[in-house]
C-alpha positions as CSV (number, residue, x, y, z in Angstrom):
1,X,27.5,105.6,130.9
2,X,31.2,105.0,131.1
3,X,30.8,102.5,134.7
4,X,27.8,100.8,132.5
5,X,29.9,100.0,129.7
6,X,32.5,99.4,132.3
7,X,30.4,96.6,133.4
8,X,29.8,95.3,130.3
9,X,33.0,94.8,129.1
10,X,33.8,93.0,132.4
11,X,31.2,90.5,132.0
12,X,32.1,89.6,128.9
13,X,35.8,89.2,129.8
14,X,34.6,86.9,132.6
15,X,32.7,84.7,129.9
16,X,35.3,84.6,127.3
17,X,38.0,84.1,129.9
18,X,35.3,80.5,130.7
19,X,35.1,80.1,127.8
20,X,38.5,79.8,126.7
21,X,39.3,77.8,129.9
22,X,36.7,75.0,129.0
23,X,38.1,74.8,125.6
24,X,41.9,74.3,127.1
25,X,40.2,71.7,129.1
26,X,38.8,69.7,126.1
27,X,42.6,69.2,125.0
28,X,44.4,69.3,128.1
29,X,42.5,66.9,129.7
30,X,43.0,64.1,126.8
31,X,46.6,65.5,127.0
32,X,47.3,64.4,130.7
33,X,45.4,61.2,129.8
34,X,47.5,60.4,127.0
35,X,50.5,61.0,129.2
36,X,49.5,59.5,132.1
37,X,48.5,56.5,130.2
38,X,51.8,56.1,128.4
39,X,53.7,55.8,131.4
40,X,51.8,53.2,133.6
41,X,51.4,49.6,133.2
42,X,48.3,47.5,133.0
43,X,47.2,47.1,136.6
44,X,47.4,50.8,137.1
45,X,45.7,51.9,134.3
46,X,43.0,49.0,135.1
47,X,42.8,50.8,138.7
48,X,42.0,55.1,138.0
49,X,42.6,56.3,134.7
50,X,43.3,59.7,136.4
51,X,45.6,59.1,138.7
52,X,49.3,59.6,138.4
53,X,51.7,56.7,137.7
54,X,52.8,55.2,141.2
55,X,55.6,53.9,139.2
56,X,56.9,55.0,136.1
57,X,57.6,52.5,133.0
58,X,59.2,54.2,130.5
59,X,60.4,50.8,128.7
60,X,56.7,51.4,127.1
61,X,58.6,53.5,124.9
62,X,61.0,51.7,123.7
63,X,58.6,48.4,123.5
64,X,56.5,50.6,121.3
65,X,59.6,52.0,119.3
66,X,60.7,47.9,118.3
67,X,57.2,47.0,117.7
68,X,55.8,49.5,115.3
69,X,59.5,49.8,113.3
70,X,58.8,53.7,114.7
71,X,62.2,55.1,113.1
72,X,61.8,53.8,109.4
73,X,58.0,55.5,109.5
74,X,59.4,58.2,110.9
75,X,62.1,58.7,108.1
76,X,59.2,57.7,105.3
77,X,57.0,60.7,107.2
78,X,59.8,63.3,107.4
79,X,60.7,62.8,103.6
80,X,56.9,63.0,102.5
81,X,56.3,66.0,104.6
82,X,59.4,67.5,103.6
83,X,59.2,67.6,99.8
84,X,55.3,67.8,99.8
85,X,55.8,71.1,101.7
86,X,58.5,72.6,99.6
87,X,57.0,72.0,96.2
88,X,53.4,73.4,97.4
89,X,54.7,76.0,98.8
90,X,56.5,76.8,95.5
91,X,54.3,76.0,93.1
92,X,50.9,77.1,94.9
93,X,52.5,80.4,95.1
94,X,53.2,80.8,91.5
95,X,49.3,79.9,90.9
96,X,48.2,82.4,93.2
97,X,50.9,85.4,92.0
98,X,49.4,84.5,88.7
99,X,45.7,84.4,89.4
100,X,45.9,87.5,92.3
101,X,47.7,90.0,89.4
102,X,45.1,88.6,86.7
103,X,42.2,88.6,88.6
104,X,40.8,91.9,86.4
105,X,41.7,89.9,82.9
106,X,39.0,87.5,81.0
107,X,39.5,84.3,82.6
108,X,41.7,84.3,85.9
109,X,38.5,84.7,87.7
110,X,36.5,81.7,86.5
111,X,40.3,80.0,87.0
112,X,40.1,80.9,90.6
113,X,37.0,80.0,91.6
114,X,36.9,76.8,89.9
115,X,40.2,76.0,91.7
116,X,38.9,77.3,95.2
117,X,35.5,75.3,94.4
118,X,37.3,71.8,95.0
119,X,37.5,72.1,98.6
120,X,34.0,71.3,98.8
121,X,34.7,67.8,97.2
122,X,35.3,65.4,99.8
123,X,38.3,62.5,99.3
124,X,36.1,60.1,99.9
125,X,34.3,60.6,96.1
126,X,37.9,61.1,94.8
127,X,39.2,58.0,96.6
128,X,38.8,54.7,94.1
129,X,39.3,56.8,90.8
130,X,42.5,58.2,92.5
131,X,43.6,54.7,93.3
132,X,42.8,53.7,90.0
133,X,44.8,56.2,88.1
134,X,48.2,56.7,90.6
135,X,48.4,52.4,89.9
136,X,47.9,52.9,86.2
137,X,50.8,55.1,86.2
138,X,52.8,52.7,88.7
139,X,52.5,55.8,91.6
140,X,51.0,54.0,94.1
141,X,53.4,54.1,96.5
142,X,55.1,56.6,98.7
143,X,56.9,58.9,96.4
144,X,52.9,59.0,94.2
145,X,51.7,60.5,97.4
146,X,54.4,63.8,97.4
147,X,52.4,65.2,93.8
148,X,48.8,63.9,95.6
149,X,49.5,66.3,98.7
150,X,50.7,69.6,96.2
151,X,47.1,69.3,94.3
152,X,44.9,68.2,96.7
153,X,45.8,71.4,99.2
154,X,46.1,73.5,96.0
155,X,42.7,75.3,96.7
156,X,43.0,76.3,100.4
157,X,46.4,77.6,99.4
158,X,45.9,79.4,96.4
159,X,42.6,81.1,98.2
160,X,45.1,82.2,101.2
161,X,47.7,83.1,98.9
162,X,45.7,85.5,97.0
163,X,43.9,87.1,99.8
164,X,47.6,88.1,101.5
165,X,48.7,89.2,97.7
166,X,46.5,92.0,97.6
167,X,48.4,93.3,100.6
168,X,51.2,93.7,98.8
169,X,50.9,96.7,96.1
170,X,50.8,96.1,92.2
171,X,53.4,99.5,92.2
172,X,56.0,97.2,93.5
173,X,55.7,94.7,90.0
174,X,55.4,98.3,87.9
175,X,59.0,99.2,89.3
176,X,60.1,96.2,88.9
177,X,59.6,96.1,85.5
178,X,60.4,99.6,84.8
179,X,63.5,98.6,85.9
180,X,64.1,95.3,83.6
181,X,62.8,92.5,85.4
182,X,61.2,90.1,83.3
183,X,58.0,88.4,85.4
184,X,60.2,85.6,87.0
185,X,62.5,88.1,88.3
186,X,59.8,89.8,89.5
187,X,58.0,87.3,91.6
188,X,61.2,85.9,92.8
189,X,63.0,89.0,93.8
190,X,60.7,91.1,95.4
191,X,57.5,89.5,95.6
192,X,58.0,86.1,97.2
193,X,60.5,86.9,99.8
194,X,57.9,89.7,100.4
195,X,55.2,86.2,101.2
196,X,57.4,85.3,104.0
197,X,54.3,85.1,106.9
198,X,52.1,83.4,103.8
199,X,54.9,80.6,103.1
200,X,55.3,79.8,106.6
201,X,51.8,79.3,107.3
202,X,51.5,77.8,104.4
203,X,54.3,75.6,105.1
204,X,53.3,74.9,108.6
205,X,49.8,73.9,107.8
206,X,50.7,71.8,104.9
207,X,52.9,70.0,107.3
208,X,50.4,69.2,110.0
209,X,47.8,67.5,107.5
210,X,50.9,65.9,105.7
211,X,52.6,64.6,109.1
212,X,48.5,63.5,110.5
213,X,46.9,62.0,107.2
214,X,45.4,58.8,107.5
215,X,43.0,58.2,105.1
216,X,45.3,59.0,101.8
217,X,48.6,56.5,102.7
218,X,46.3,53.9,103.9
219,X,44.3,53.4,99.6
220,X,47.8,54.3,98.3
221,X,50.7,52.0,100.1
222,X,50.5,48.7,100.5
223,X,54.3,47.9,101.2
224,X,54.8,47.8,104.9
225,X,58.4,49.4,104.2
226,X,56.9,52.2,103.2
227,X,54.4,53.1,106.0
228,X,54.2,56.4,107.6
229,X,53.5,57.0,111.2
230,X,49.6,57.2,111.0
231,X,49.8,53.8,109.4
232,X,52.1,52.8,112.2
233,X,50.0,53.4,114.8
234,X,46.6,51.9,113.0
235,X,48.5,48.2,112.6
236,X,50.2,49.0,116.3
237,X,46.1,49.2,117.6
238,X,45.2,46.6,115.5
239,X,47.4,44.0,116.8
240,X,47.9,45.2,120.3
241,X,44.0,46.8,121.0
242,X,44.3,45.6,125.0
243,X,47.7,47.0,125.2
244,X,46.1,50.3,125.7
245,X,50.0,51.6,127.8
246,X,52.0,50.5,124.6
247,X,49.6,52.5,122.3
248,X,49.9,55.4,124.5
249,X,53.4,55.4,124.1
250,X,53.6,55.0,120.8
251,X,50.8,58.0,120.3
252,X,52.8,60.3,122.5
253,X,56.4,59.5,120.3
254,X,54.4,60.5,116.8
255,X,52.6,63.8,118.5
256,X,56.5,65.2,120.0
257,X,57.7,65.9,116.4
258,X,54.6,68.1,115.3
259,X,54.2,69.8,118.9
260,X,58.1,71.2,118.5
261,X,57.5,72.1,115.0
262,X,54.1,74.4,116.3
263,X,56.1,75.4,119.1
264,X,58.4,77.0,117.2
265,X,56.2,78.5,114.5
266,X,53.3,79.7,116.5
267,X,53.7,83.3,115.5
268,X,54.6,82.8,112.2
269,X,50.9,81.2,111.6
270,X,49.2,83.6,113.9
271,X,50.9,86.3,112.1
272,X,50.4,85.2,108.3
273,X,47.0,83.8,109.1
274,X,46.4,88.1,110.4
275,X,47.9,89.7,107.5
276,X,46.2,87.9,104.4
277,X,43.0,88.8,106.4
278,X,43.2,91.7,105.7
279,X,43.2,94.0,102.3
280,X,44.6,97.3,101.8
């Protein structure tokens, strides 16, 4: 029985170990394109697309750099990301502590689920009446997106936040309050520093879809001043579409930012993703 199940487990190593080599390939193998690409001119990219540069242009980078005004998007993106990320992390953890501590009371429940229940509402309905609305108010613009990005990830946020809150053990508010604490001190003291792995995954994935969103800077700004990256690189294709070496470049110089920032924080989403996955 035991070389059976031996065998079994052995097999299937084999087949998840293929498995997870042909998903590797699906992004490695765009990866060394990209690279590749970025570094060649014309005539070799016209010649293999596989093959490695024979000579090495890296004044595709700072061509692509002048052209696409790279370090004003990239100041507009790093403010955007940056306040958009502290404020949801902040406030969408308030919404959870309160809904995940209430979730027994009339009410918090229905609040919940009708909060979770918009992430099955796709922009694109949202899209014109949003427009609409953020130009009434004169928020149509780069600093109207930063409230936009808290609300709109609200329900993925709040749903993680409260499965990793019943981790954490209601006895811990009880001696808080024994002991004083009003519910502000009590969330702030001892329960959020205790949502350290939840805020930094929260944090990290609110900054990917932040830093890589298309589709919400391109109804809302209309000033080329205030562009982000994405919208860099959709006017860079757009003007230069046969420069295919120049828009390589300018790709590779919007990705580096985002690859150091998941460097970094790998474990921190691996491990917050792991612990609000599980309840006690």
């Amino acid at each position: 029985m035991d070389i059976k199940s031996n065998t079994i487990r052995r097999r299937s190593n084999w087949l998840l170990t293929v498995f997870l080599l042909f998903c590797s390939l699906t992004v490695l193998i765009p990866m060394y394109i990209t690279l590749t690409t970025a570094v060649k001119d014309r005539q070799q990219s016209a010649n293999s697309l596989w093959a490695l540069p024979t000579s090495w242009h890296w004044d595709n980078f700072s061509r692509a750099i002048a052209e696409t005004g790279f370090w004003r998007a990239l100041c507009n993106s790093l403010l955007l990301t940056a306040i958009s990320v502290i404020l949801a992390v902040l406030t969408n953890s308030m919404v959870a502590y309160a809904i995940a501590r209430n979730m027994n009371r009339k009410g918090y429940k229905f609040v919940y689920y009708y909060i979770v229940s918009a992430m099955f509402i796709p922009f694109s309905i949202l899209m014109l009446p949003l427009v609409k609305e953020m130009s009434l108010l004169g928020l149509d613009n780069l600093y109207g997106l930063i409230p936009l990005y808290v609300i709109y990830n609200l329900p993925f946020n709040t749903m993680f936040y409260v499965g990793y809150l019943e981790t954490i053990p209601t006895s811990l508010d009880e001696a808080a309050m024994l002991d004083g604490a009003n519910i502000w001190q009590t969330f702030w003291r001892i329960i959020f520093p205790l949502m350290g792995p939840a805020n930094a995954t929260v944090a990290i994935l609110q900054t990917l879809w932040v830093w890589n969103d298309f589709m919400m800077p391109l109804v809302m700004i209309s000033k080329q001043n205030q562009f982000t990256i994405p919208l860099t690189q959709y006017m860079f294709q757009s003007t230069f579409n046969t420069d295919y070496n120049l828009s390589f470049s300018s790709y590779t110089l919007a990705m580096i930012p985002m690859l150091i920032v998941y460097l970094f924080a790998q474990k921190q989403i691996i491990g917050g993703v792991a612990a609000g996955s599980v309840k006690e």
